[in-house]
C-alpha positions as CSV (number, residue, x, y, z in Angstrom):
1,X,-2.7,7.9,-1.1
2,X,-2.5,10.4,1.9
3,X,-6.3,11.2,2.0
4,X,-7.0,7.1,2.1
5,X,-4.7,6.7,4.7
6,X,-6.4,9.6,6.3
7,X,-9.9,8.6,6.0
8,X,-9.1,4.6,6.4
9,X,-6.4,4.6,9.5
10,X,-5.0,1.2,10.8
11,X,-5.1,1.5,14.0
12,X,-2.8,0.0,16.9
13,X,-4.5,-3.1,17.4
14,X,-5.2,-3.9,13.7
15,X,-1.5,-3.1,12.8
16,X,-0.6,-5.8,15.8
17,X,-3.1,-8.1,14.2
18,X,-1.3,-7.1,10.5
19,X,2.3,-8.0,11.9
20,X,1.5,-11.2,13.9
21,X,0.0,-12.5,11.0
22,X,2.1,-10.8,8.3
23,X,5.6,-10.1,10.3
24,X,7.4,-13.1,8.9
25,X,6.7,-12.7,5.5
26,X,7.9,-9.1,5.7
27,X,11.1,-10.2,7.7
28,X,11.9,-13.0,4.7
29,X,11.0,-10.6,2.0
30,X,13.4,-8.3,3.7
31,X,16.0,-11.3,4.2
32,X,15.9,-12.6,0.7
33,X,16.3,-9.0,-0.7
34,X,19.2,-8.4,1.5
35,X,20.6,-12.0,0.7
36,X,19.9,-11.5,-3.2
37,X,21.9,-7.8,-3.2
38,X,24.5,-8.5,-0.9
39,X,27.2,-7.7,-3.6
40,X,25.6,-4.6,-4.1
41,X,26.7,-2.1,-1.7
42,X,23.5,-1.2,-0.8
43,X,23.5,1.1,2.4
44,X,19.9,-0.4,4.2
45,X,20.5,-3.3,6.4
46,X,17.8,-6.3,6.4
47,X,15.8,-4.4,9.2
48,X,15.4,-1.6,7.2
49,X,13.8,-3.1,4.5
50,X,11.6,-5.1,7.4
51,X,10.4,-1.6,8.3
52,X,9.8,-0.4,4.6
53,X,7.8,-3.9,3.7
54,X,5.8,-3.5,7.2
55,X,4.1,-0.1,6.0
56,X,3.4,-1.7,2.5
57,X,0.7,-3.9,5.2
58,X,-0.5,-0.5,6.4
59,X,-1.0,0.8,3.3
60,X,-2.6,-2.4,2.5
61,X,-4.9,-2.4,5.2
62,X,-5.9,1.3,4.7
63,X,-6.9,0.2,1.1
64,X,-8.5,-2.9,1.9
65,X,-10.6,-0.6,4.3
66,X,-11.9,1.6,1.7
67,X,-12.5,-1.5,-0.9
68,X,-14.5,-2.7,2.1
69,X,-16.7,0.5,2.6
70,X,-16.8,1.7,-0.6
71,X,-18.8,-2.3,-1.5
72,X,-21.0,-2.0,1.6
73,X,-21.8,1.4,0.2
74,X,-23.1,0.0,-3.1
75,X,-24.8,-2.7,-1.8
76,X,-26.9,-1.0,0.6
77,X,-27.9,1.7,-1.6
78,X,-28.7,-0.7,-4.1
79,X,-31.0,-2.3,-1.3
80,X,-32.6,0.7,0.2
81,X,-33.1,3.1,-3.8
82,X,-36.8,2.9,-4.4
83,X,-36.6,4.9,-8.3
84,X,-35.1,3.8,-11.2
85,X,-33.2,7.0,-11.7
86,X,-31.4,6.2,-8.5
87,X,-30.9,2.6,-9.6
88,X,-29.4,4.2,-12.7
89,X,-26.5,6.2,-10.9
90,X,-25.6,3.3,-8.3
91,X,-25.3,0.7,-10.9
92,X,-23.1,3.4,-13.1
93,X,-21.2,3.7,-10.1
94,X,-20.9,-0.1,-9.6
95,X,-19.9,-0.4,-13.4
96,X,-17.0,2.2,-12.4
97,X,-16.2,0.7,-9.2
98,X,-15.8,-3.2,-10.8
99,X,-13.9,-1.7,-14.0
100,X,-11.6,0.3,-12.2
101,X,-8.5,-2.1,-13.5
102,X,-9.6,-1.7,-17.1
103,X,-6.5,-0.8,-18.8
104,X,-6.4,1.2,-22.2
105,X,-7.8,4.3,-23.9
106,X,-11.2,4.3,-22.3
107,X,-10.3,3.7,-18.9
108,X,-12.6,5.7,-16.3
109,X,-11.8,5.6,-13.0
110,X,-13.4,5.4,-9.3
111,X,-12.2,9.0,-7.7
112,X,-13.0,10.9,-5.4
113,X,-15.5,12.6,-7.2
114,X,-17.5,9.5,-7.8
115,X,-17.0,8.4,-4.1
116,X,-18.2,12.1,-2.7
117,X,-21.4,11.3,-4.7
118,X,-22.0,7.4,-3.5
119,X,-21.3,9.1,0.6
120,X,-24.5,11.3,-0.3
121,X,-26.3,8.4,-1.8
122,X,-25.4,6.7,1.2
123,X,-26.5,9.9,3.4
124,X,-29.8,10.1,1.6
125,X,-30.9,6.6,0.9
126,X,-29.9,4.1,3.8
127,X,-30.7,4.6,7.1
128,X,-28.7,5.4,9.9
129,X,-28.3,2.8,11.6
130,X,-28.1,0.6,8.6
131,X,-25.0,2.8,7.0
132,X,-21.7,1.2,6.6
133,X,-18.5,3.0,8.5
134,X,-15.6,3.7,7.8
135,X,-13.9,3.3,11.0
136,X,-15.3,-0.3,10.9
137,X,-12.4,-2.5,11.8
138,X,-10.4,-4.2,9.2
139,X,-11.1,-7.4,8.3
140,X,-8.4,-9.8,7.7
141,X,-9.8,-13.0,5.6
142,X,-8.6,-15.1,2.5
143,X,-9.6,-11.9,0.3
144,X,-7.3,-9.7,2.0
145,X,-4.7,-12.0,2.8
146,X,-4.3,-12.5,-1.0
147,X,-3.9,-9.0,-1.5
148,X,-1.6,-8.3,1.3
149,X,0.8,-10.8,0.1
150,X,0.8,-9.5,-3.6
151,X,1.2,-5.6,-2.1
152,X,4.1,-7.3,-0.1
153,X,5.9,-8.5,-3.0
154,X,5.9,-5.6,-5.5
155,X,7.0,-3.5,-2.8
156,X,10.4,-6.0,-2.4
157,X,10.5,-6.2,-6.1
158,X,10.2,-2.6,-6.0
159,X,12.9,-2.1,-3.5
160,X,15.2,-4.8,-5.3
161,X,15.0,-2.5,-8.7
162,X,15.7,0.5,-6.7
163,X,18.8,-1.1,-5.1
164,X,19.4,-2.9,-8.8
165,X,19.4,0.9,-10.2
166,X,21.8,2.5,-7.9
167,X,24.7,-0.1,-8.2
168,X,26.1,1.7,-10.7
169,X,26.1,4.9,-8.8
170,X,27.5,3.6,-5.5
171,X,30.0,1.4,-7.2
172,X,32.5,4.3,-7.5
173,X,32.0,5.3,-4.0
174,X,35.1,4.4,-1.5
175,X,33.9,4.4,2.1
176,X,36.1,6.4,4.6
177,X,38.3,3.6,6.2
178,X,39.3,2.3,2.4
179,X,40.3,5.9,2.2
180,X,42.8,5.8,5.2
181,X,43.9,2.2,4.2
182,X,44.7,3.7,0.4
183,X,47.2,6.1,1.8
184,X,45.0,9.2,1.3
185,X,43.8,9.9,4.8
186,X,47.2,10.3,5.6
187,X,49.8,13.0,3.8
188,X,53.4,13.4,5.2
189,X,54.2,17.2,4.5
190,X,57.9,17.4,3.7
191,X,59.6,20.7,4.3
């Protein structure tokens, strides 16, 4: 996750583009989890969990980026290979790339190895001026919107089973001015 939010970075005005659009769905996510656990003791308050859901829309964005690229990769070598041993690789690579939710015992994946090899089918094959980047800027349509929202939610859901798991720990806990109001802060030493 590190090396795509490395490569792919959100930058200042995209994140401001990210929050205007996506900033009230993080701050009722955050609201409704706060709402919904309010018996729980948890110790974040509702802008906490604002802040948590508002990097799930950079992480978003980062991968959306690199979904972006790694597409306009494909399709321009696809445009510019002139053999069919060439054709052969990008359209195993495509395969990968469009399978790369297959679930189950044969499940191949779309690393970093296979995305090292598209860059120098990229490097080779398309032109230079005809490459895609990837500092292109993100682009925030129906597509992405979609899968903002659903990165959005599993992160509350996520945060809900988290605060859902720890009841049981905190609810033995007894905070410091329940201490003092038991009688315990405060010992009378008879002589």
């Amino acid at each position: 996750m590190d090396e795509i939010l490395r490569s792919f970075p959100i930058k200042t005005v995209e994140y401001m583009q990210l929050d205007e659009k996506f900033g009230d769905l993080c701050e009722y996510a955050a609201w409704q989890l706060f709402k919904k656990n309010s018996r729980n003791n948890h110790t974040d308050d509702q802008q906490d969990m604002s802040q948590e859901l508002r990097w799930s829309l950079i992480i978003a964005g980062s991968y959306y980026k690199r979904q972006v690229y790694i597409e306009s990769c494909l399709d321009a070598c696809a445009l510019f290979a002139e053999d069919e041993f060439t054709h052969s690789i990008i359209e195993e690579l495509a395969d990968l790339w469009c399978n790369k939710t297959r679930h189950g015992a044969n499940k191949q994946k779309f690393g970093p190895h296979q995305e090292k090899i598209l860059e120098k089918l990229v490097k080779k094959l398309v032109p230079k001026d005809e490459r895609p980047q990837k500092d292109a800027p993100l682009r925030i349509d129906a597509k992405f919107s979609t899968y903002c929202k659903a990165i959005t939610w599993n992160k509350q859901k996520a945060m809900g089973k988290k605060i859902t798991r720890e009841k049981s720990i905190r609810s033995g806990q007894v905070s410091l001015s329940e201490y003092d109001y038991l009688g315990a802060g405060t010992r009378t030493i008879v002589a």
